[in-house]
C-alpha positions, 0 to 999 in steps of 0.5 A: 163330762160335768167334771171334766169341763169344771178342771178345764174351767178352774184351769182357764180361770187360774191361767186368765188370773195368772196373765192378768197378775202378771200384766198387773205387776209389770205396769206397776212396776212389780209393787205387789210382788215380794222379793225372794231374799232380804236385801240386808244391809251390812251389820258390824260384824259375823262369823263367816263373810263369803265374797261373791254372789254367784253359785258357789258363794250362795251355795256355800252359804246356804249349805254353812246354814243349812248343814252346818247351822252357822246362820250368822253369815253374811254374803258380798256381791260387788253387783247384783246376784248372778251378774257374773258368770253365773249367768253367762255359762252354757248350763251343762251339768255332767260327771263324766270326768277321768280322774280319781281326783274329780270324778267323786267331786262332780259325781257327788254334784250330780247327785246334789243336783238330781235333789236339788229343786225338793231341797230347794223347793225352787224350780231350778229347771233340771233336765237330765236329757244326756251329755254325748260326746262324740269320737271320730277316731280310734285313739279317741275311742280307746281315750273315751273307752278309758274315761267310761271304765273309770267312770263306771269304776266310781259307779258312774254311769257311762255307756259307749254308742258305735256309729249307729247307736249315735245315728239314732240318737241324732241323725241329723249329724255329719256322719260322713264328714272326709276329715272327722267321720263320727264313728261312735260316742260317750254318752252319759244319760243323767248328764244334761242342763240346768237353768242358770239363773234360777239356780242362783236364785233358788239358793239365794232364797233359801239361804236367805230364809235361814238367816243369811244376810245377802249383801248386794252392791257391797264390793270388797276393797280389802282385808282385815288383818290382826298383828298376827296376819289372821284375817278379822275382817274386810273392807267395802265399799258399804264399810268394813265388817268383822269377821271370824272367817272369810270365803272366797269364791269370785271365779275369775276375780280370784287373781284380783281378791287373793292380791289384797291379801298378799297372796298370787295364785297359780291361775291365769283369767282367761274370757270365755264366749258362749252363743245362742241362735234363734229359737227353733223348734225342738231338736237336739235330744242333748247335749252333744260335743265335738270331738274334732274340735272344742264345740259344744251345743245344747237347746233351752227351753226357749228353743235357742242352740245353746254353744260354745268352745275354746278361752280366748288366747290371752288373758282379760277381764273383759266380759266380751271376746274376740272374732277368731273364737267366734269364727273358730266355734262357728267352723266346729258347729258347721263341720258337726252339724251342716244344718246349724248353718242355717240359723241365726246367731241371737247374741253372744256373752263372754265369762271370765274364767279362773284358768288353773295349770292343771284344769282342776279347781282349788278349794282348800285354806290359804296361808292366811289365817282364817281366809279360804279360797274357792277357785280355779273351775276353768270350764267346770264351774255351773256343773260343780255348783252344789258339790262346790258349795257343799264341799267350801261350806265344810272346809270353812265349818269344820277347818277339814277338807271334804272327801270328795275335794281332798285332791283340790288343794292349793299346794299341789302345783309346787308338791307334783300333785297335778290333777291333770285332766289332759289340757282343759287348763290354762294354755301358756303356749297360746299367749 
């Protein structure tokens, strides 16, 4: 007992210190915390610059230090780290994709996020509490038997629930709905969610303890060019900075950035709105999409329904949506899960997407001479995120193409090479 009451008395001490630091440093205006990166300031010049501060960028950073010991790197954010859509994505990780093209890709992410908070040694909050997507009809069920074999081909985990294998896992659902009935679903137990903030934050802090410089507030106006059209350098609004090597990874700006070397990509920017009500207590066991319709859901931590649907119909790079998606993803989490009526929606967000025609993302060179482009994720951005950094920090390094992101090239559209995983990309028809 004597024991006892001393581990309860240190704990509650070390909570009270806890409460008390934590009062401290916000009415002092956090003076005595320590940042968790350098806030460097440019120098003249490095061996790899990448362009963007969210998750790929500072993924591909961190791994080019890490993996590949090219520390003499530097990292431009136009904003502030994770200001873009880093965070402002509703956080699912998966791998529970169809093709040979990207199931390796977002397998292997999955694998680097099951290790990612031991690499990092950073809290990035994974939780790998499953990903059910439902069905509603035998043509989905023989779609989704399909995507479940190929994915346990690649040795991926997949199981198909009948109609009571759901109904245990989530009873709560609208079973009996007289237009989409759910008669079963795919699930994938070690798909699930991850804290988007501080996956930013975590590879921030690590690639900045390995000797990357990340460069906030510093936004890219332009390249530097040799006579020969190699790339030497860029431009900034903190002014110009060499370089032997530039990376590109800023989603939806994508458009935007390859224009300042005369390049026009094969992808449209498209806003994307995402949801979150009112804590409630614990509820979804998951992550549950509908299969009727483009509507997904999940609970944080906080006990907020995390949801979301369909791009916008037009292209923007507004960071706000537009009233007949809301309406739409508010119908879709109505008809799965009546009960969702009930809460209130908190706030809302809007991301810009990097739509690509086939749904499936770009990281490969570009014809310019020693600038690579990272690009096109449409609605699989935040899950790719340690597969993404690692496979852009190999290209960049070794000039080669890894592996698993060989199928991502830029010249597929034009070569027939489409990875098409059955329209997630961009939709010409809508606009």
């Amino acid at each position: 007992m004597v024991q006892i009451s001393r581990a309860v008395s240190r704990k509650d001490v070390g909570m009270r210190y806890s409460v008390w630091s934590l009062a401290k440093n916000a009415l002092t205006g956090h003076r005595d915390w320590r940042p968790a990166w350098r806030d460097a300031a440019p120098k003249s010049s490095y061996d790899v610059v990448i362009v963007g501060g969210g998750g790929h960028g500072l993924a591909t950073a961190y791994y080019l230090a890490r993996v590949h010991g090219i520390t003499n790197v530097a990292l431009i954010e136009k904003g502030w780290i994770g200001g873009g859509n880093a965070g402002r994505n509703t956080t699912i990780i998966r791998s529970n994709y169809l093709l040979d093209g990207n199931i390796p890709f977002y397998e292997l992410s999955m694998k680097l996020w099951e290790g990612l908070e031991q690499e990092l040694n950073y809290n990035a909050m994974v939780s790998q509490r499953g990903v059910l997507n439902l069905f509603h009809n035998d043509g989905q069920r023989d779609a989704y038997v399909r995507r479940g074999n190929a994915m346990r081909l690649h040795g991926v985990d997949a199981e198909l629930l009948d109609r009571e294998g759901v109904r245990r896992m989530a009873p709560f659902l609208n079973f009996d709905h007289a237009r989409f009935p759910i008669q079963g679903g795919l699930l994938q137990r070690r798909g699930g969610t991850a804290r988007h903030d501080a996956v930013n934050w975590g590879y921030a802090r690590a690639a900045s303890a390995l000797g990357v410089d990340i460069i906030q507030n510093c936004e890219l106006t332009g390249f530097r060019r040799a006579p020969d059209g190699r790339v030497t350098g860029v431009e900034t609004s903190r002014g110009a900075i060499g370089c032997r090597k530039a990376g590109v990874a800023v989603a939806g700006h994508s458009s935007r950035v390859a224009a300042m070397a005369g390049l026009r990509l094969p992808i449209e920017s498209h806003v994307l709105q995402a949801f979150v009500s009112e804590a409630l207590k614990p509820i979804l066991p998951g992550v549950i999409t509908f299969g009727a319709g483009h509507f997904y859901v999940s609970q944080s931590d906080k006990g907020g329904l995390v949801f979301g649907g369909d791009i916008d119909g037009y292209n923007s790079y507004a960071q706000r949506g537009n009233l007949s998606v809301v309406e739409d993803v508010c119908e879709g989490g109505m008809a799965l899960m009546p009960m969702i009526g009930r809460a209130r929606m908190l706030r809302s967000w809007g991301g810009i997407m990097d739509m690509s025609m086939d749904g499936s993302p770009i990281i490969d060179h570009t014809p310019v001479s020693g600038l690579y482009l990272n690009a096109g994720w449409c609605y699989g951005g935040f899950k790719a995120t340690p597969a993404s950094g690692w496979c852009f920090a190999h290209l960049i390094a070794t000039d080669r193409a890894h592996a698993a992101s060989s199928a991502y090239r830029l010249d597929r559209f034009a070569r027939g090479y489409m990875i098409d995983e059955k329209g997630v990309g961009a939709q010409p028809n809508l606009h």
